[in-house]
C-alpha positions as CSV (number, residue, x, y, z in Angstrom):
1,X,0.0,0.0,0.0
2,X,1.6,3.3,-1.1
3,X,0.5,7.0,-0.6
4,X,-2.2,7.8,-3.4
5,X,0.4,10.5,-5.2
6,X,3.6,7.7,-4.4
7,X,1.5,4.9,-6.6
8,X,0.4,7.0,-9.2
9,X,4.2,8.3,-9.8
10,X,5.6,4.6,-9.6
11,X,2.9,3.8,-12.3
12,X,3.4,6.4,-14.5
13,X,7.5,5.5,-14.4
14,X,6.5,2.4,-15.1
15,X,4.1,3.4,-18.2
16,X,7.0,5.5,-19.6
17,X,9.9,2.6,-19.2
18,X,7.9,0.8,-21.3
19,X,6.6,3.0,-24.2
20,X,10.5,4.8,-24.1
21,X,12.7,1.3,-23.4
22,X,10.7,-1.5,-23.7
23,X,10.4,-2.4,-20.3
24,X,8.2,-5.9,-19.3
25,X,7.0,-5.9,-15.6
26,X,5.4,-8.6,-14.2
27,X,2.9,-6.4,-11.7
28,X,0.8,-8.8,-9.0
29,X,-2.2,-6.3,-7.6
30,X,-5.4,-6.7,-6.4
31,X,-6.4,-3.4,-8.1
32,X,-8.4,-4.0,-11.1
33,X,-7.6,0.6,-11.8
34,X,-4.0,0.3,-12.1
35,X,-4.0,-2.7,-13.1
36,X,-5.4,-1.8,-16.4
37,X,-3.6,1.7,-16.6
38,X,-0.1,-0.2,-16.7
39,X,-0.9,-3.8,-18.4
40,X,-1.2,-4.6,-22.2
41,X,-2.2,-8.2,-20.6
42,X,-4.0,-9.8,-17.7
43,X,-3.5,-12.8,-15.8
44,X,-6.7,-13.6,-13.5
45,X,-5.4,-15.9,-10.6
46,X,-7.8,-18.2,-8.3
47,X,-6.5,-20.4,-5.9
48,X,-3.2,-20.4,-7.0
49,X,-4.8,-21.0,-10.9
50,X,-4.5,-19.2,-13.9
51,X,-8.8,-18.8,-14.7
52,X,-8.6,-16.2,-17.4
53,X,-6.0,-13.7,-19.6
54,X,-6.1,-12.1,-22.5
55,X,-5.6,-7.9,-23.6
56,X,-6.4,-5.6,-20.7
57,X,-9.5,-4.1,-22.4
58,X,-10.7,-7.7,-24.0
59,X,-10.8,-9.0,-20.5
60,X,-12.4,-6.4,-18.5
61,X,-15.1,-5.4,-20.9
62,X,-16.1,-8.6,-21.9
63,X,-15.0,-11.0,-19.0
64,X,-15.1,-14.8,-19.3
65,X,-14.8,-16.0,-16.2
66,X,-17.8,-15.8,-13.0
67,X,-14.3,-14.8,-10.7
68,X,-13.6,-12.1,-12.8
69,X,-16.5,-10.8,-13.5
70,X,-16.8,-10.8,-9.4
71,X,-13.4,-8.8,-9.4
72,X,-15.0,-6.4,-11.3
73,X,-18.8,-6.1,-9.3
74,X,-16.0,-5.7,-6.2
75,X,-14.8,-2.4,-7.9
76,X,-16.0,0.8,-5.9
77,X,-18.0,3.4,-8.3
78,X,-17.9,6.5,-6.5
79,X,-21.1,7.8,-8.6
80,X,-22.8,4.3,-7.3
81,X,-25.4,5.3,-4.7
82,X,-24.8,4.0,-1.5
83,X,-26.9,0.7,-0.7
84,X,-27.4,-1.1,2.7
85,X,-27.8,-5.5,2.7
86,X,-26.8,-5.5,-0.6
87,X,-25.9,-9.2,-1.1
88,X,-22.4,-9.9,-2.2
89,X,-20.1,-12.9,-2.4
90,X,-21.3,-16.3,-1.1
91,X,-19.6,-19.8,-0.7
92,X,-16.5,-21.3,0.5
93,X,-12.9,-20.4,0.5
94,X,-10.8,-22.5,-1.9
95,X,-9.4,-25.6,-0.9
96,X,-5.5,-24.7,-1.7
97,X,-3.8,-27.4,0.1
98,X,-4.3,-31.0,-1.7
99,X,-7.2,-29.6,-3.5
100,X,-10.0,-32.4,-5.2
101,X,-10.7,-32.3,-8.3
102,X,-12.9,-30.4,-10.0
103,X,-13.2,-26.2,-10.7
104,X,-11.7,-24.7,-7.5
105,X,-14.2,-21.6,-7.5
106,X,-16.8,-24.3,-8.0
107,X,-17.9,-23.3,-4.5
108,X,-18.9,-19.6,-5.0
109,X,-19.8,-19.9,-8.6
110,X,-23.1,-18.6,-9.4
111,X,-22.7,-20.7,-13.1
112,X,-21.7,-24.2,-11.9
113,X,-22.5,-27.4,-13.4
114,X,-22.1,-30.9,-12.2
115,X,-19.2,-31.1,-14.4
116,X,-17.7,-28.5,-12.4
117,X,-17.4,-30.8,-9.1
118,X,-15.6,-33.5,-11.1
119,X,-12.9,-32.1,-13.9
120,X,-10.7,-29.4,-13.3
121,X,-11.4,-26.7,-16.1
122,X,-7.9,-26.6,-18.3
123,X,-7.4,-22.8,-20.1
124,X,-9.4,-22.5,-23.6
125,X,-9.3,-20.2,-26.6
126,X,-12.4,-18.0,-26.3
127,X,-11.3,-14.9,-28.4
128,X,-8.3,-13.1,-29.9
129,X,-5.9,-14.1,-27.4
130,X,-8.2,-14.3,-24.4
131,X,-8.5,-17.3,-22.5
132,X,-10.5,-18.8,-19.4
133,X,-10.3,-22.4,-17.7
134,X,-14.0,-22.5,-17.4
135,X,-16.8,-25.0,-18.4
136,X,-19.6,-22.7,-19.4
137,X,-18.1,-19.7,-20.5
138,X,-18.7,-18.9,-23.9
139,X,-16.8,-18.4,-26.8
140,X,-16.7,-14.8,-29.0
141,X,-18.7,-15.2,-31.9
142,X,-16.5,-15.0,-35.4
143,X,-17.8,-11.9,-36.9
144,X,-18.2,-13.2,-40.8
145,X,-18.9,-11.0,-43.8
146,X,-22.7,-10.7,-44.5
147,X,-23.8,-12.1,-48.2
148,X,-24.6,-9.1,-50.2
């Protein structure tokens, strides 16, 4: 946790060394914000699991995965009016430590399946370059010519 005018500073360096040199950093945040000011890519970890990457803007406007779309609902909006019992995140922490098998987010998925309890999601091609390790998230649709 740095000072507000400390973290923007280090993440503008960080912008410039790599427009200027070419820099690659391999930043680990929980903030979605400067997350997406500094990264051409994203790398949504759960449980110690890779569940979805892909471009910055590819992943957070059109998210793949039900954990990063939670990331996301998580995000304060300071033009949000404020709300009281809203219901947020439900289920069980993961299991991290000689884990069954199966999709670890599984238990606070709001899309699960029964295939969900029993085989362990592997990453799949859903778009240009964007991936999740999910069993129901959908592909991009190919946008094809239309027939004149």
């Amino acid at each position: 946790m740095l000072d507000v005018s400390i973290r923007i500073g280090l993440l503008n360096l960080m912008a410039e060394l790599r427009s200027t040199a070419g820099v690659s950093f391999l930043y680990i945040t929980h903030d979605i914000a400067s997350a997406r000011y500094v990264a051409d890519k994203l790398m949504i970890m759960y449980a110690g699991h890779i569940v979805e990457s892909g471009p910055t803007e590819s992943v957070l406007a059109n998210p793949k995965h039900p954990y990063t779309d939670l990331l996301l609902g998580a995000v304060p909006d300071p033009r949000a009016p404020l709300t009281v019992g809203v219901e947020g995140d439900t289920g069980e922490p993961p299991r991290v430590i000689d884990p069954t098998p199966g999709c670890r987010f599984r238990w606070r998925c709001p899309l699960v399946v029964d295939e969900c309890h029993h085989v362990t999601p592997k990453l799949r091609v859903l778009g240009d370059g964007h991936t999740a390790a999910c069993h129901v998230a959908e592909p991009d649709i190919e946008k094809s010519p239309t027939p004149a």
